[in-house]
MIDOSE-1310 file (N, C-alpha, C; in nm, 2 decimals, decimal comma, always signed):
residues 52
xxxx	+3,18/+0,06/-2,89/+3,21/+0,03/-2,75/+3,09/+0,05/-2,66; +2,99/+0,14/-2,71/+2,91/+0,19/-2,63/+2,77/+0,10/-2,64; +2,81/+0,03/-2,72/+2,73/-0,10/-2,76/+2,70/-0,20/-2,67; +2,85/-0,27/-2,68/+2,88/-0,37/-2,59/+2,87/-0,30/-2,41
xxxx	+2,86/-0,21/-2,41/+2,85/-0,14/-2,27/+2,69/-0,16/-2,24; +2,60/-0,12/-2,31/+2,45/-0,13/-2,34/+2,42/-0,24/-2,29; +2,46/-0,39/-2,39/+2,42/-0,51/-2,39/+2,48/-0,57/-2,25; +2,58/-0,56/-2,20/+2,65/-0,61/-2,08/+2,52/-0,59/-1,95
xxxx	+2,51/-0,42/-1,96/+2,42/-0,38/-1,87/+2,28/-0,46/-1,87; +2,26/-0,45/-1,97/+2,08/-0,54/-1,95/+2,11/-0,68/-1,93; +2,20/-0,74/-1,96/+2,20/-0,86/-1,95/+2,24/-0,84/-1,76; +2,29/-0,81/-1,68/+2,34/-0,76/-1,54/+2,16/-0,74/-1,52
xxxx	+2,08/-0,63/-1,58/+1,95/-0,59/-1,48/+1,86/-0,74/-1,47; +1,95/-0,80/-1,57/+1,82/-0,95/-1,64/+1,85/-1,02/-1,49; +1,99/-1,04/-1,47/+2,01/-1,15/-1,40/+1,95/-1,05/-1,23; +1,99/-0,97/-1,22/+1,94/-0,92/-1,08/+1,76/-0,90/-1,05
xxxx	+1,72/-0,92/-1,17/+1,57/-0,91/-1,18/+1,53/-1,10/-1,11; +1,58/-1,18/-1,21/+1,57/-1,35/-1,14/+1,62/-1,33/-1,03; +1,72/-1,26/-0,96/+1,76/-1,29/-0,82/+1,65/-1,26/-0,72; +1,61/-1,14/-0,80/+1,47/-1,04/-0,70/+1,39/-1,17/-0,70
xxxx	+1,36/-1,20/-0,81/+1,21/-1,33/-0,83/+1,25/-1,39/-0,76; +1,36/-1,51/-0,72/+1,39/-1,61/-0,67/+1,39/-1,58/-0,53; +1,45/-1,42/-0,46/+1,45/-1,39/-0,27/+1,27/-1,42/-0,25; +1,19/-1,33/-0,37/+1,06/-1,29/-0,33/+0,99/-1,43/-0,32
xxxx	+0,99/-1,54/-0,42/+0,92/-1,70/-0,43/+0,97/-1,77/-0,29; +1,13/-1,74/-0,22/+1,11/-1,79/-0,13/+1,07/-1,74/-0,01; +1,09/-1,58/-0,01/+0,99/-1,53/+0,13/+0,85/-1,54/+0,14; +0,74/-1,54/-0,02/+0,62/-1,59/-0,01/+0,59/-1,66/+0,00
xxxx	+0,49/-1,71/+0,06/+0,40/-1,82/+0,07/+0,36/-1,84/-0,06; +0,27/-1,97/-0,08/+0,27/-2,06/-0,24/+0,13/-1,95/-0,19; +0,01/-1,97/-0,13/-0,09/-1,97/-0,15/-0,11/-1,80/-0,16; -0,04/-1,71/-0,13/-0,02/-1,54/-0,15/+0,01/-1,54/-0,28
xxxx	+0,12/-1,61/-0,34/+0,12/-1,61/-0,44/+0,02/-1,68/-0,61; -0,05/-1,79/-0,53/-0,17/-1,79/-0,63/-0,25/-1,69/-0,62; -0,26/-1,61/-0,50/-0,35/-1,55/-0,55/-0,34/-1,37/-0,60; -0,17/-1,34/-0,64/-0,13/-1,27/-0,67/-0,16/-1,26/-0,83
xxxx	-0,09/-1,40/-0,86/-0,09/-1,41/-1,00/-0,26/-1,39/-1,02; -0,34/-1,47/-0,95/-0,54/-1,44/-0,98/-0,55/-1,32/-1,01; -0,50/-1,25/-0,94/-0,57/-1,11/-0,96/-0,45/-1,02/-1,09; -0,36/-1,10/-1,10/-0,28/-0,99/-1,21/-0,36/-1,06/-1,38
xxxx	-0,38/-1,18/-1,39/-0,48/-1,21/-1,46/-0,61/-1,13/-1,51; -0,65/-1,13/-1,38/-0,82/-1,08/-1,44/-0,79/-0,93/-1,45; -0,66/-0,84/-1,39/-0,65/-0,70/-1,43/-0,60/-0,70/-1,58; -0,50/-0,81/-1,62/-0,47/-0,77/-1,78/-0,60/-0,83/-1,87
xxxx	-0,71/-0,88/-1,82/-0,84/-0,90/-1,91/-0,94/-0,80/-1,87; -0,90/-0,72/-1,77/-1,02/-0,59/-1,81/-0,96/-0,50/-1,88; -0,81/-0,49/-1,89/-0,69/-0,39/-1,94/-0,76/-0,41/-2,11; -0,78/-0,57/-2,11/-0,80/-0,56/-2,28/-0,95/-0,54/-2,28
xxxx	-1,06/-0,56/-2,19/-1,17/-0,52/-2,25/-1,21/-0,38/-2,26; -1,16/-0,30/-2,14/-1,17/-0,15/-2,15/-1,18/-0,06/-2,30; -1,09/-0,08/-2,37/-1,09/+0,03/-2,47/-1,18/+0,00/-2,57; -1,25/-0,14/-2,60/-1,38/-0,19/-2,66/-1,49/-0,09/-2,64
């Protein structure tokens, strides 16, 4: 039972997480958000060149 209690729950945080995404896509601007994603980009490619 504590199973299906588990799975219910994440599948609920999944769908409230797209609700978050979809309020935030419409209160941003397109062009705030190109250049959000730019910079989350080039931080997860220093993230991998770092420990080199």
């Amino acid at each position: 039972m504590s199973k299906n209690q588990n799975q219910h729950h994440r599948k609920t945080q999944k769908q409230q997480n797209d609700e978050a995404k979809k309020y935030k896509r419409l209160k941003r601007p397109k062009i705030l958000e190109k250049i959000c994603i730019h910079h989350h980009s080039t931080v997860k490619r220093n993230k991998k060149k770092s420990p080199l």
